[in-house]
C-alpha positions, 0 to 999 in steps of 0.5 A: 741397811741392816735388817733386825735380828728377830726379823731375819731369824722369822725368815729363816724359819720361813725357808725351814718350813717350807723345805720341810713341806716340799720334802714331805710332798716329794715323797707322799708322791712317791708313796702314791705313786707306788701304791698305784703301781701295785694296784694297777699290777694286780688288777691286771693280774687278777684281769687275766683270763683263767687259761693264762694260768694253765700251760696246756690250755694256753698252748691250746689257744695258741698265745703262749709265745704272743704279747697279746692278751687280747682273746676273741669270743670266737677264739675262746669258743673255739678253745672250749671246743678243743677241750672238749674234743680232747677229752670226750669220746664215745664208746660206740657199738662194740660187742665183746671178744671171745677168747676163742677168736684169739687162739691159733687153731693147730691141727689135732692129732688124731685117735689112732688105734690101728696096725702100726707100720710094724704090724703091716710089716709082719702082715701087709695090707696090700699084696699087689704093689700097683699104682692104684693100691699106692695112690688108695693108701696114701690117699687114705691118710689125707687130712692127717696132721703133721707132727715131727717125728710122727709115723702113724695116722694119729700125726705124720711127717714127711718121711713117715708118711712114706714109711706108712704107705710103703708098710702097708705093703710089707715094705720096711723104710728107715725114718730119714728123707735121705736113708730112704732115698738110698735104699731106692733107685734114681729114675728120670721124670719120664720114667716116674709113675704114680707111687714113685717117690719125690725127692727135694735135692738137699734130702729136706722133704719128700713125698709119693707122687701122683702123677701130673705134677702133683704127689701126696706129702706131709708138708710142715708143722701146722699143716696136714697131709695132702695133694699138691703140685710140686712147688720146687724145682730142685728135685728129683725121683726114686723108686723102692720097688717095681711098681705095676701100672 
């Protein structure tokens, strides 16, 4: 049986309304859930602890690669810890340097207004060459320091050195290893007597020996004259003149 047309057109706007109602519920739904989304979000974020925030102290903690944020009283202490041992240190008894303690400390040239090597030249010293008289002016000149090109008792080098000794004995010597060692004559170690001349094999040093082993020498910059053993092998002796025992 045909239904009236005002009672179909009722139902009809029964349907609209209630799909209208639907779609409205559908997206205040969807609008809840969202803004719940959101707010839970930011109560997480807000949640998490200050060192997640920082790169180093959350390296410190050891959780910058762990899903976890869950944190232990311990762990948290042990973290403030760390921190604290990072940055605080004490200074502890410390007395102040002097600048002195850092200065290298070279040998000072002495103040020599003495005959030079080309007064005793004109006047020797000693007029006995003897053993004795050589090992008493090269001893005399110990504690000299050394100097490079140096030929008087304010500063020595080792061929200086020879030529000071050796003057005091109206002995004239050239300023050279090698040029002294060729004025002289080549003797054997058991010839060698105390004032005799030692002499490195390749001519780089030499100096007045003084038996046992040991000889007088200017060593090196920095040093000063003294008595030594023979440190070398190579080497060998010389005699500038005949010298009585």
């Amino acid at each position: 049986m045909t239904q009236p047309a005002d009672q179909q057109h009722s139902r009809k706007a029964v349907r609209r309304a209630r799909a209208k109602t639907r779609k409205r519920s559908e997206r205040l739904s969807l609008r809840t859930l969202v803004t719940m989304t959101s707010a839970m979000g930011l109560l997480a974020t807000s949640a998490l602890p200050s060192y997640g925030f920082d790169p180093e102290t959350t390296a410190l903690a050891g959780i910058a690669r762990d899903s976890s944020l869950k944190v232990s009283q311990d762990t948290l202490q042990g973290l403030s810890l760390a921190n604290a041992e990072s940055v605080e240190f004490t200074r502890g008894e410390y007395s102040e340097a002097e600048a002195s303690e850092f200065q290298v400390n070279r040998p000072r040239a002495r103040i020599y207004n003495g005959p030079l090597a080309e007064d005793y030249i004109l006047n020797p010293r000693f007029t006995s060459i003897t053993s004795g008289n050589i090992m008493k002016a090269a001893a005399e000149l110990v504690g000299t320091p050394y100097v490079f090109g140096g030929e008087t008792p304010s500063g020595l080098d080792c061929s200086g050195y020879v030529l000071f000794v050796y003057s005091q004995f109206g002995i004239a010597l050239p300023h050279s290893v090698y040029q002294q060692s060729k004025l002289a004559k080549k003797i054997s170690a058991d010839e060698a007597v105390p004032g005799d001349i030692v002499v490195f094999n390749d001519y780089s040093h030499n100096g007045i020996y003084a038996g046992n082993g040991m000889y007088y020498h200017a060593p090196q910059p920095g040093d000063r004259v003294k008595l030594a053993p023979i440190s070398v092998t190579r080497y060998h002796f010389v005699r500038l003149v005949d010298i009585v025992g």
